[in-house]
C-alpha positions in Angstrom: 2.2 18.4 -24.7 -0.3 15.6 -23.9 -3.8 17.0 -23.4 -5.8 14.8 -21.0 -9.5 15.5 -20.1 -9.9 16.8 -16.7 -11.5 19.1 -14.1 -11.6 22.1 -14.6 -10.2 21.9 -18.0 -7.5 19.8 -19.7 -4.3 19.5 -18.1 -1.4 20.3 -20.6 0.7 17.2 -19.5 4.6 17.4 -20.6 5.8 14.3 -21.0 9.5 14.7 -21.1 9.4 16.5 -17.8 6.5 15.2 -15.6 6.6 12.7 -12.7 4.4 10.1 -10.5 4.0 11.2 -6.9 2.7 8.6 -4.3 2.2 9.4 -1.3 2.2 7.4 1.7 0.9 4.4 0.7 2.7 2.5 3.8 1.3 0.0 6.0 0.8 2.2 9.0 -2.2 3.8 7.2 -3.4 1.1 5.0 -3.3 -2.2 7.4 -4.5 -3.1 10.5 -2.9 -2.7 13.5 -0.9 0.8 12.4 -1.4 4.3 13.3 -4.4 5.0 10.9 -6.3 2.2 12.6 -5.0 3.7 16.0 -7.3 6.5 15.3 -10.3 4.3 14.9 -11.0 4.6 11.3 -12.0 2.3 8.6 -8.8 1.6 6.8 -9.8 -0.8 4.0 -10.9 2.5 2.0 -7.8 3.3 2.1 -6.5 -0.1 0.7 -9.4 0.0 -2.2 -7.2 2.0 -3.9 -4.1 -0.1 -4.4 -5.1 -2.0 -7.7 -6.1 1.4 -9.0 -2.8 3.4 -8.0 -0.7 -0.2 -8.9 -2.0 0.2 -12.4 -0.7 4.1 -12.6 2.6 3.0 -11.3 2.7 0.6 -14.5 1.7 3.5 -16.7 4.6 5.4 -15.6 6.9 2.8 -15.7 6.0 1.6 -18.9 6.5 5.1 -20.2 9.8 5.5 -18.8 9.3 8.6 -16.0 10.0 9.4 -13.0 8.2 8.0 -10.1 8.9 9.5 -6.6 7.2 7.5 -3.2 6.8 9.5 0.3 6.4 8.0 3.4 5.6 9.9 6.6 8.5 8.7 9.2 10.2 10.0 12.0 13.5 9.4 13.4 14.1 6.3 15.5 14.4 9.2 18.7 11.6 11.0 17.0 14.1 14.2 17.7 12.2 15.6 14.1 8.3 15.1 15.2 7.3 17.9 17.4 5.6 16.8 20.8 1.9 18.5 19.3 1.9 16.4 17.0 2.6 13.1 18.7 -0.7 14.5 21.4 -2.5 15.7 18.3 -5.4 12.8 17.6 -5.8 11.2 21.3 -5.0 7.6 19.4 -4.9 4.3 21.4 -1.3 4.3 20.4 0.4 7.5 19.9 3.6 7.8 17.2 7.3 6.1 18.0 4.6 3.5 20.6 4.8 -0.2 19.5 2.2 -1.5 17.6 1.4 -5.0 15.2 3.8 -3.7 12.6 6.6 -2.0 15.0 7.3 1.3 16.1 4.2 3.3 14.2 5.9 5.8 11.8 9.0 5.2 12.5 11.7 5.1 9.9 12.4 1.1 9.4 10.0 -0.3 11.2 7.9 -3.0 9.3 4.8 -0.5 9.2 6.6 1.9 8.1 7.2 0.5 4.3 5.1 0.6 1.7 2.5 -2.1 0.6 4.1 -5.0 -1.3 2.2 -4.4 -4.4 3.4 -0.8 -4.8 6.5 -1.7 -3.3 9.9 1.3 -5.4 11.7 -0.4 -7.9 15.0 0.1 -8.0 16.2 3.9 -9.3 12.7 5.4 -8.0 13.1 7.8 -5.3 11.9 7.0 -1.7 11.1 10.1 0.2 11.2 9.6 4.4 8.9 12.9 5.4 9.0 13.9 9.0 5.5 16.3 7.7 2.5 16.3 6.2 3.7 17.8 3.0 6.4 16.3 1.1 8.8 19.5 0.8 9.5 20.4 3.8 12.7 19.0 5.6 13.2 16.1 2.4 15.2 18.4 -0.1 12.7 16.8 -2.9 12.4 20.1 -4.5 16.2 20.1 -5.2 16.2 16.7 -6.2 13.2 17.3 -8.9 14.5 20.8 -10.3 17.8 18.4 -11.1 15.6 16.2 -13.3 13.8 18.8 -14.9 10.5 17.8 -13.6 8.1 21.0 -13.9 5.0 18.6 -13.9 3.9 17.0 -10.8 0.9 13.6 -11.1 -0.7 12.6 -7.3 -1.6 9.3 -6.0 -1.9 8.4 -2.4 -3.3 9.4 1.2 -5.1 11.0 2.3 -6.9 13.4 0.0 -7.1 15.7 2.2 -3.7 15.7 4.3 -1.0 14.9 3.2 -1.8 14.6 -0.9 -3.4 18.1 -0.9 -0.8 19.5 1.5 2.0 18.0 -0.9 0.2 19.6 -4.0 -0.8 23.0 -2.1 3.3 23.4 -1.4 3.9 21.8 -5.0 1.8 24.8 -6.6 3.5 27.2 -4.5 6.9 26.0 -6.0 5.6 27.2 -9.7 5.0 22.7 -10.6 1.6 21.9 -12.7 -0.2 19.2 -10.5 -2.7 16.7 -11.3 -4.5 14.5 -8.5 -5.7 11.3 -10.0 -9.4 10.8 -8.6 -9.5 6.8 -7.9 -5.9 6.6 -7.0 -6.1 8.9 -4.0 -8.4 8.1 -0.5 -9.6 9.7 2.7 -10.9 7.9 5.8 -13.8 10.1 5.3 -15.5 10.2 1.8 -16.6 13.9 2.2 -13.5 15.2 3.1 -12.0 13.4 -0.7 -15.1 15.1 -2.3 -14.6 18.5 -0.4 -10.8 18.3 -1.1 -11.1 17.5 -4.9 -13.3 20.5 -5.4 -11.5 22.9 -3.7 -8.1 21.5 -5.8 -10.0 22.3 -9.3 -12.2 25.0 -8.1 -11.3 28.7 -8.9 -9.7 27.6 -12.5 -7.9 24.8 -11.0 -6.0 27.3 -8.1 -4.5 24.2 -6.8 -4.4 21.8 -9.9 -6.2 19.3 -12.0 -8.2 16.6 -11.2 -9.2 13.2 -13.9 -9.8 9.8 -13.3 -7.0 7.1 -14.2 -9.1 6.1 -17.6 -8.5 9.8 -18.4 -4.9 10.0 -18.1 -4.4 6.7 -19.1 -6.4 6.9 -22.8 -4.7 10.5 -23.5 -1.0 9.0 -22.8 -1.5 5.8 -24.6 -3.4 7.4 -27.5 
């Protein structure tokens, strides 16, 4: 076990059985013009945080393990995104309308992929989720359990959606989960610092939480 300083106490990091999670760090919610920008906010938060989450990506790879990517798409016929939640937000364009970048989260359009510069390499799993969380309906739990992963590292957005709801379900399916704090972004800075604290509070009844230094000085020690 690696232990690397974090809140609320050191995570106990297993290196022959632990895996990068990003999570949804796709055009639609990261550039103008897709569906995070339909809802009015301010997404160059959100695109702060590639350099950081680009240099965890290389820490993985350079180590050799797993790296898993989510993106939040629908079917072309949107047949797996109920009608609530296309209403759900009143945005100026609702999901499966055209925008800038295509159809907005909808599987192969050109908002749908992932930001050049954290773009899969070949071999690391892509995960299309039609949810918030990254379990449901995306047999990702199967595919993990077949590579032995037991510990679970978060990057991505937003804190508080989808990367929480990915960890919250994550936790429930017995995985040790660490968010790492400049590698993960909200629209809204005190829902990031609301969501972080409720992740480590209670003993960490969620997970773990460390900044990329952290984790990157206790791996490379």
């Amino acid at each position: 076990m690696i232990s690397v300083p974090s809140r609320p106490y050191p995570y106990p990091l297993d290196p022959d059985h632990t895996a990068l999670v990003v999570i949804d760090m796709q055009r639609d919610f990261i550039e103008r013009g897709g569906f995070g920008d339909s809802l009015g906010n301010d997404v160059a938060r959100l695109e702060a945080i590639i350099p950081t989450t680009a240099a965890l990506l290389a820490l993985f790879r350079d180590k050799g393990w797993p790296v898993i990517h989510t993106r939040e798409a629908h079917k072309p016929d949107l047949s797996d995104c109920p009608p609530a939640k296309i209403r759900r937000g009143n945005p100026s364009l609702k999901i499966g309308e055209a925008g800038t970048m295509g159809r907005l989260l909808v599987r192969g359009e050109p908002g749908n992929q992932i930001v050049d510069a954290l773009a899969p390499l070949d071999g690391e799993l892509v995960i299309d989720k039609p949810g918030k969380g990254m379990f449901w309906a995306t047999g990702l739990h199967e595919q993990l359990q077949g590579l032995g992963i037991t510990h679970l590292v978060f990057a991505g957005v937003t804190t508080e959606v989808c990367v929480q709801t990915s960890m919250r379900e994550a936790n429930d399916r017995g995985y040790e989960c660490l968010v790492i704090e400049d590698a993960t972004e909200s629209y809204f800075p005190e829902f990031k610092a609301a969501t972080l604290a409720m992740i480590a509070a209670q003993g960490g009844i969620v997970g773990w939480v460390t900044p990329l230094a952290a984790l990157k000085q206790a791996v490379t020690a």
